[in-house]
C-alpha angles and dihedrals in degrees: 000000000000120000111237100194090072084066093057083252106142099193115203133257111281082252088059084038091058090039100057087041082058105050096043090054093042086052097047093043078066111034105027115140111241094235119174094243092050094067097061134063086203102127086204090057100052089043083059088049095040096060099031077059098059109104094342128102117248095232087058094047098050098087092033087054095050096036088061095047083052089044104037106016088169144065080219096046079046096053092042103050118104122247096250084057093050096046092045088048084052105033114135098014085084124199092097097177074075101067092028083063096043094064092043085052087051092052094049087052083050093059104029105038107031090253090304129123099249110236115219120078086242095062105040089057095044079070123101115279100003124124134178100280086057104039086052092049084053093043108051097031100042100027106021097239124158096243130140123237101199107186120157091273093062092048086049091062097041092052098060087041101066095010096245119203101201125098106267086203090057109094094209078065100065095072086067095062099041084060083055102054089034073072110036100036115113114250088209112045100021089157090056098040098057086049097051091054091041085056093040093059090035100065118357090035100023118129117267118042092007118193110215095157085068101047127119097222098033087122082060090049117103095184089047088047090043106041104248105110088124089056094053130111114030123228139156115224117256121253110255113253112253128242130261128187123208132178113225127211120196105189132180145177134220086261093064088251119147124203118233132172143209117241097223089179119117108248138026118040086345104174101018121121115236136150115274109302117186118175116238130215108270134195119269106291095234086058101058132070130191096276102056131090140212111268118261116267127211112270085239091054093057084046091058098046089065101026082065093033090056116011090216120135122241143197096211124207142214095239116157107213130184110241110263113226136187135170123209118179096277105010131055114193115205107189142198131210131216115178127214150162133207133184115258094238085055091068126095111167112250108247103230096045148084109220130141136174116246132182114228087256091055103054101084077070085073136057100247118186128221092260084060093038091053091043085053097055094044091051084053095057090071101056099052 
């Protein structure tokens, strides 16, 4: 176990220990949030959960969460279900590795544990895609293990608890805070436990317009009994995403048909549907910030670019679009759209790749992303 003297953390007496268990679990009988995945004891369930609720707000995941059980109620139905099923199940929480590693980690349930949720915290994390924080979430909830769940809502807490003077963003960090909650957890109740910490962090100690005076364990709190709350926990501001500019092209034909491709590419958004995307030049990264944007080309020259990607012809038309933006964590697209029709009879499919006409009432058919949703929803301003 590390020793966390050597980090300048002083942990409490066993009494102070069992005090503090007491007075969180007494706080969260009372207060804890009735949250779909609380009321069932299903591992699969609260994996689903666990990783819906990484980097995404619970009020968003709720009717995710309970769209995928309806759509996919098994680890086998999971495994089986073809890539097209898992991204549209998926589509908008972002993030999709998650759900590409889920299934991996399905099938691998599938070979190595006979289709059941194996039941030890080795071998759960031994399971694709899944790390410490969330191991320790399916131990202790679903098998009562006492094992710690350590998110940035816990380290937060625990930041401001023993005032702890280590990054709570650095990796290497994390390791500081397991040894802690290998310590404080409670033996008996290890699921609840690790909830009551992650709500507690959540709302009364969450990051912006905390509330110490209201917490349960504000008499364990060194920052609340010293007066730096504002100091706890550490954390180096994020680098800013950098920007990526994309021209857009919305084409349809006199059908109403619009065409739409697969990225085939590995990375970001591979395997989603969206309209023809094709990266444009851009200035020198260390020269942009988040508020500028590529400079204008020349109408011919967007024509050309798609004119040359996809040999298709187009009757090109005079259509005035706001710029679609999205940020993901390291990348902010900033796109442009060009709007165009061709006759049905003009169209031969492009050999290496995968594009298809589809009609509006057709699209829920495809896993669209937020940039296509977002494109979608730009081409639909001008004609209202």
């Amino acid at each position: 176990m590390l020793n966390l003297k050597e980090y300048g953390i002083e942990m409490w007496p066993k009494e102070k220990i069992v005090a503090f268990r007491k007075a969180l679990l007494d706080w969260y009988d009372t207060n804890k949030r009735d949250l779909p995945w609380r009321r069932t004891s299903d591992p699969y369930a609260i994996w689903v959960s666990e990783i819906m609720l990484q980097q995404t707000r619970v009020d968003t995941v709720i009717p995710y969460y309970e769209s995928f059980l309806y759509r996919l109620p098994t680890i086998q139905d999971l495994a089986q279900a073809p890539e097209d099923v898992i991204l549209k199940v998926w589509e908008g929480l972002g993030y999709y590795s998650r759900v590409r590693n889920m299934q991996k980690a399905a099938q691998q349930m599938v070979s190595e544990f006979n289709g059941q949720f194996p039941r030890t915290h080795e071998e759960i994390l031994s399971l694709k895609g899944i790390g410490p924080y969330t191991a320790g979430a399916i131990s202790s909830i679903a098998f009562h293990l006492a094992q710690p769940a350590v998110d940035g809502n816990v380290m937060r807490v625990l930041s401001r608890l023993f005032e702890v003077d280590y990054d709570i963003g650095l990796p290497t960090n994390r390791k500081i805070f397991q040894a802690m909650m290998e310590v404080l957890i409670d033996p008996e109740r290890p699921g609840d436990f690790n909830q009551a910490l992650m709500d507690l962090g959540s709302d009364i100690e969450s990051p912006l317009n905390p509330r110490p005076e209201d917490s349960p364990v504000k008499e364990f709190s060194a920052a609340f009994r010293n007066g730096t709350m504002d100091k706890y926990p550490i954390k180096a501001a994020k680098k800013k995403p950098l920007p990526v500019f994309y021209q857009g092209f919305v084409i349809h034909n006199e059908k109403n048909q619009f065409l739409i491709e697969k990225n085939q590419k590995a990375g970001l958004l591979s395997g989603f549907w969206s309209f023809p995307l094709i990266e444009r030049s851009e200035p020198a990264k260390s020269e942009l910030n988040l508020f500028e944007v590529a400079e204008e080309l020349p109408i011919e020259s967007k024509k050309e670019l798609f004119q040359k990607e996809y040999g298709i012809e187009v009757l090109w038309k005079e259509s005035s679009f706001p710029m679609v933006q999205h940020i993901f964590s390291h990348r902010k697209w900033q796109i442009e759209l060009l709007e165009g029709v061709v006759k049905e009879a003009d169209f031969s499919p492009c050999a290496d790749k995968e594009i298809l006409w589809v009609c509006p009432e057709d699209f829920h058919l495809y896993p669209f992303a937020k940039p296509q949703q977002k494109m979608w929803e730009a081409f639909q301003t001008i004609l209202n």
